[in-house]
N, CA, C and O atoms as a GROMACS GRO file, in nm:
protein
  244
    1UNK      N    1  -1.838  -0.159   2.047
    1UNK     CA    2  -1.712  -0.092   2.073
    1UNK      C    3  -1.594  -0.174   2.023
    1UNK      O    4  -1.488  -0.119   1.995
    2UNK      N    5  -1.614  -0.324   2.009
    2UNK     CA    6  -1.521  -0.385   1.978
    2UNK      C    7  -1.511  -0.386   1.847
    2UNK      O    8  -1.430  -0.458   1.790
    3UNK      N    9  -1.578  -0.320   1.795
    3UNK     CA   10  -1.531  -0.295   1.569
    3UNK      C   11  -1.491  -0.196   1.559
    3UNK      O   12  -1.447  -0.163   1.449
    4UNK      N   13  -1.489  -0.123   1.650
    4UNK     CA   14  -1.432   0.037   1.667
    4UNK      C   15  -1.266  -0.015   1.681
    4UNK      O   16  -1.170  -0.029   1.605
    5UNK      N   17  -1.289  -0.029   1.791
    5UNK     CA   18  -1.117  -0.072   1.791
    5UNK      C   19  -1.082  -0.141   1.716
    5UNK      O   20  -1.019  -0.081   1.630
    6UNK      N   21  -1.092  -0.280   1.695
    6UNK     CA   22  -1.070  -0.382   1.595
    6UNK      C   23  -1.028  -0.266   1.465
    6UNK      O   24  -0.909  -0.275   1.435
    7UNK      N   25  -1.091  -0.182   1.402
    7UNK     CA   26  -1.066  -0.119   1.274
    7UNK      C   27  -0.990  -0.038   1.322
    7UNK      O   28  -0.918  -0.025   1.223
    8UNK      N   29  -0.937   0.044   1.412
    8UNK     CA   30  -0.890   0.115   1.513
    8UNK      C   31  -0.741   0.064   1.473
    8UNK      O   32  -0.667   0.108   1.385
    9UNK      N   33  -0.719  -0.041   1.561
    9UNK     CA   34  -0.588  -0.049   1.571
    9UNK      C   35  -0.528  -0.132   1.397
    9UNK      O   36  -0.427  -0.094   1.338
   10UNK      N   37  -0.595  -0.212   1.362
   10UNK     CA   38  -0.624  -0.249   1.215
   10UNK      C   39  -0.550  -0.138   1.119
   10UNK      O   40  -0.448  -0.150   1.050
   11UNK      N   41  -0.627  -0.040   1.136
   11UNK     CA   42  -0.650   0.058   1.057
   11UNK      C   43  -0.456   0.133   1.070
   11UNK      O   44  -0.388   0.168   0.973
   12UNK      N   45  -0.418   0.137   1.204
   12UNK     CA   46  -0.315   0.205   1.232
   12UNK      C   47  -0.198   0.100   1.195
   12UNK      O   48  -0.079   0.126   1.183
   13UNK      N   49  -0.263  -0.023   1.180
   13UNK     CA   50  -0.094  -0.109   1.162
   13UNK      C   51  -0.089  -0.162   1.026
   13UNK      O   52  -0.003  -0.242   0.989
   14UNK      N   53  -0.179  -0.120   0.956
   14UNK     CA   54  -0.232  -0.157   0.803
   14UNK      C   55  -0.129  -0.031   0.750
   14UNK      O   56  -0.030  -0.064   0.686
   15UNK      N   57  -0.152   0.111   0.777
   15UNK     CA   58  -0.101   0.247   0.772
   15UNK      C   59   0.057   0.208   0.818
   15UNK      O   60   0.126   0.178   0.721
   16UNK      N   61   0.094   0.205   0.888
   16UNK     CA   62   0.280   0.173   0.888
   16UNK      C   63   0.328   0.049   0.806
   16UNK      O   64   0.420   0.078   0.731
   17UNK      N   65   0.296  -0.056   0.803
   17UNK     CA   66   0.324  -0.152   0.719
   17UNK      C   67   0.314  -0.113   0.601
   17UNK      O   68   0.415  -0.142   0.536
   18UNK      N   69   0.212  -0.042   0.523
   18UNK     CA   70   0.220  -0.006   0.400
   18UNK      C   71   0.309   0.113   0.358
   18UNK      O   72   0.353   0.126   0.244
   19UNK      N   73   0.340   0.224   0.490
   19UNK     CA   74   0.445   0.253   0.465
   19UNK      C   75   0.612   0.223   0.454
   19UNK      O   76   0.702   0.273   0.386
   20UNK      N   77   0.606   0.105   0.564
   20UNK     CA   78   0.752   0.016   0.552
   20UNK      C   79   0.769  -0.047   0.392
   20UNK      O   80   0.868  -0.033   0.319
   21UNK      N   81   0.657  -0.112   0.365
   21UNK     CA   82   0.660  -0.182   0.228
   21UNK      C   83   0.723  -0.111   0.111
   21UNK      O   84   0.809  -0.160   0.037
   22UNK      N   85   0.670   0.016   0.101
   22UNK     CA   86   0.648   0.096   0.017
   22UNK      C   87   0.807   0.185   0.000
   22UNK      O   88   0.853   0.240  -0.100
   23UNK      N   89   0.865   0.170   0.146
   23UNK     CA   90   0.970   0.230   0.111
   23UNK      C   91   1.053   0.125   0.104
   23UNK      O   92   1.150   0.158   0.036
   24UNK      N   93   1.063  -0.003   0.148
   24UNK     CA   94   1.157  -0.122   0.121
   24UNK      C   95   1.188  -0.108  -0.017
   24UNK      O   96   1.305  -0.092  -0.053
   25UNK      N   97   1.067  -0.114  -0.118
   25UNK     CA   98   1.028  -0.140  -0.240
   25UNK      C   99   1.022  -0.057  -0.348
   25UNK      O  100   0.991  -0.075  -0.466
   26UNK      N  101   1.076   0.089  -0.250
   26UNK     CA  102   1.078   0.203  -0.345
   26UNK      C  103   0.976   0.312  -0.406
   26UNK      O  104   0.993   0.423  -0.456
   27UNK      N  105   0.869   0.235  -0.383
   27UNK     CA  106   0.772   0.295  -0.449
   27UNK      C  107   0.692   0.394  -0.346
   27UNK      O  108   0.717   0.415  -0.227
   28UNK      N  109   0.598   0.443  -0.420
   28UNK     CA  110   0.566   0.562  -0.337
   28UNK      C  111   0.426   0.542  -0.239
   28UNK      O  112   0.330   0.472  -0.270
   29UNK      N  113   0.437   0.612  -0.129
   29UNK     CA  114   0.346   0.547  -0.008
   29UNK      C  115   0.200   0.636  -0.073
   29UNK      O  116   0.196   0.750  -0.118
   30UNK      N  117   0.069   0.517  -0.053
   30UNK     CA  118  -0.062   0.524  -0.097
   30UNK      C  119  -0.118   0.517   0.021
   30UNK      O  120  -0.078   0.424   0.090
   31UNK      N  121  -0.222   0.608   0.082
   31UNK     CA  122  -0.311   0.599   0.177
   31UNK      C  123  -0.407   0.572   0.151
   31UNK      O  124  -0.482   0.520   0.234
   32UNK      N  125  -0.446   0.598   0.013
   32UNK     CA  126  -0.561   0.507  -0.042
   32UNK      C  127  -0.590   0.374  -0.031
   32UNK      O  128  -0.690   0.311   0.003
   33UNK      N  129  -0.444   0.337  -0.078
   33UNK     CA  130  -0.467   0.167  -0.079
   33UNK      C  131  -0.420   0.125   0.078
   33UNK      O  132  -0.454   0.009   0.103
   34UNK      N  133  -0.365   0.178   0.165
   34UNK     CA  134  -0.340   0.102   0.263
   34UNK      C  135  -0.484   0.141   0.367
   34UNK      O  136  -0.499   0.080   0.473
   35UNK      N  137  -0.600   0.265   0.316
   35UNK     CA  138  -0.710   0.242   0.385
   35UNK      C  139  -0.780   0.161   0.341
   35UNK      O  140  -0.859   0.130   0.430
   36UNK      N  141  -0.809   0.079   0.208
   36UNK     CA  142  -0.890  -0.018   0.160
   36UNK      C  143  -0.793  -0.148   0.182
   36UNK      O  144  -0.853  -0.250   0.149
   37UNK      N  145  -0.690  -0.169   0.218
   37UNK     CA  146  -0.666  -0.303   0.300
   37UNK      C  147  -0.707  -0.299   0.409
   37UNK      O  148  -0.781  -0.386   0.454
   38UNK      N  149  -0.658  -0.174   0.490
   38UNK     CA  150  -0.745  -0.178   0.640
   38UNK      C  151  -0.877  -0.240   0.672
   38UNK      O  152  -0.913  -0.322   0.757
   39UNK      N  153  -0.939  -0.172   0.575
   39UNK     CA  154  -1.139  -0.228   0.584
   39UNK      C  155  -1.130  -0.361   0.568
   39UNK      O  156  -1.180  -0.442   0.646
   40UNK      N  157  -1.048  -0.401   0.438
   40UNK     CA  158  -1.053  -0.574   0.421
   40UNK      C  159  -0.992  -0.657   0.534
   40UNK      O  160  -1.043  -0.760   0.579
   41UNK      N  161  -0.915  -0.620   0.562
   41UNK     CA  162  -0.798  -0.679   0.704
   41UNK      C  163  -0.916  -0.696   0.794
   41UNK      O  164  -0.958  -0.807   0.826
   42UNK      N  165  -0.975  -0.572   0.838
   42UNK     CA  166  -1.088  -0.569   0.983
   42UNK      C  167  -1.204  -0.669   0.939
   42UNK      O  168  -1.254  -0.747   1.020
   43UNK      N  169  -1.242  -0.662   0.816
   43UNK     CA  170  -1.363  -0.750   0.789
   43UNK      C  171  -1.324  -0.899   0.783
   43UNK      O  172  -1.410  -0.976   0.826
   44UNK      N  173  -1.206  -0.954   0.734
   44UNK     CA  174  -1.165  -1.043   0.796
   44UNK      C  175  -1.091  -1.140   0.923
   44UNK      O  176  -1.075  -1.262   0.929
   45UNK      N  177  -1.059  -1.047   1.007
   45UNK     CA  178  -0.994  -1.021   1.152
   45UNK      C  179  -1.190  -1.079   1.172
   45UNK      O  180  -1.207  -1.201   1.179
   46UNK      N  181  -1.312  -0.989   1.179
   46UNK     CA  182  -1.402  -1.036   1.233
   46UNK      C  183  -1.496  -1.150   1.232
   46UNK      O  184  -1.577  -1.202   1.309
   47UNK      N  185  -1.428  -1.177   1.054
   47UNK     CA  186  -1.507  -1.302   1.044
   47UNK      C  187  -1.463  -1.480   1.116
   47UNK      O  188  -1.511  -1.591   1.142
   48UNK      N  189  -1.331  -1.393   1.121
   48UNK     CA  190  -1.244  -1.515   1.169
   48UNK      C  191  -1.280  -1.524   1.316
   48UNK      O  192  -1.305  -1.634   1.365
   49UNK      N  193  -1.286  -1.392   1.402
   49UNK     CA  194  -1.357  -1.382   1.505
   49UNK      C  195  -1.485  -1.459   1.574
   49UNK      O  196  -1.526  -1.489   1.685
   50UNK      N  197  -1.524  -1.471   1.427
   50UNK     CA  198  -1.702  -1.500   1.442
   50UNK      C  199  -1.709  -1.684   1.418
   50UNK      O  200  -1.790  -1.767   1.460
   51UNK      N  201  -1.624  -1.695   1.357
   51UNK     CA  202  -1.612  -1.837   1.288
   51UNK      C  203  -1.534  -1.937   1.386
   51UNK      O  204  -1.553  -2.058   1.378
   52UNK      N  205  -1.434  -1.872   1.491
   52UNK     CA  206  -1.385  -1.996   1.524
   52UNK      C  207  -1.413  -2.001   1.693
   52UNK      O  208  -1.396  -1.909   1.773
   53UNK      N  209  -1.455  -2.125   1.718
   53UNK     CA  210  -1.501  -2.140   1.825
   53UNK      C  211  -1.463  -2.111   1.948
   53UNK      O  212  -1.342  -2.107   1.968
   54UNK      N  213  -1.571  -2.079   2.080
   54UNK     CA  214  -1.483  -2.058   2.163
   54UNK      C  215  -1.453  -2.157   2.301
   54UNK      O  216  -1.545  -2.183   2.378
   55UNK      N  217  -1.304  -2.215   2.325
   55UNK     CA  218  -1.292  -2.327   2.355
   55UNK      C  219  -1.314  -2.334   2.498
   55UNK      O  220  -1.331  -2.442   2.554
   56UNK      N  221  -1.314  -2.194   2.575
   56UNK     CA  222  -1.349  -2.160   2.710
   56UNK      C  223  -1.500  -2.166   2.756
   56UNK      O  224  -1.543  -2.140   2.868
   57UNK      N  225  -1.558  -2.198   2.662
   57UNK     CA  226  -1.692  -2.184   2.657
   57UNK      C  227  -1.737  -2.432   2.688
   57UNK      O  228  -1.814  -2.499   2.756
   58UNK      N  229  -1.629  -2.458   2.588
   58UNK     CA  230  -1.675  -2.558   2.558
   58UNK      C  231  -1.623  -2.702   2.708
   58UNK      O  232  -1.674  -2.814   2.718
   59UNK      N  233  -1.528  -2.651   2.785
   59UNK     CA  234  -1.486  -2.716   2.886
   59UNK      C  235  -1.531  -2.696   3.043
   59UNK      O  236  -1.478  -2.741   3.145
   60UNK      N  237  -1.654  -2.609   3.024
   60UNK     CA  238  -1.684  -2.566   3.148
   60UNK      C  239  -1.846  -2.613   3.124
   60UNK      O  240  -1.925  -2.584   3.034
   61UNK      N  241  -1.858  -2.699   3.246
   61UNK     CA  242  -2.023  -2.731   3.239
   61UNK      C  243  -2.149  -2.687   3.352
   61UNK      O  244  -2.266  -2.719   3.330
   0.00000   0.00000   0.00000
């Protein structure tokens, strides 16, 4: 359930940012490309997830 959301909310703040950008910058808003950052954003959001340790884990014996 937690990649659901993770891409979930990902997915929804990937989608306004690329529309803020897009109109800062003039150019015209792509849902294409701001759903294939989404996927990349979430797949890295999880790896980073996965990779860095957890420190609540490491002070309790």
């Amino acid at each position: 359930m937690r990649y659901f959301w993770t891409f979930f909310w990902t997915f929804l703040l990937m989608q306004m940012m690329a529309y803020v950008v897009s109109s800062m910058t003039g150019v015209a808003y792509n849902f294409g490309t701001a759903s294939i950052l989404a996927v990349v954003v979430t797949v890295l959001i999880l790896i980073i997830g996965e990779v860095v340790p957890d420190r609540s884990a490491e002070g309790h014996h």
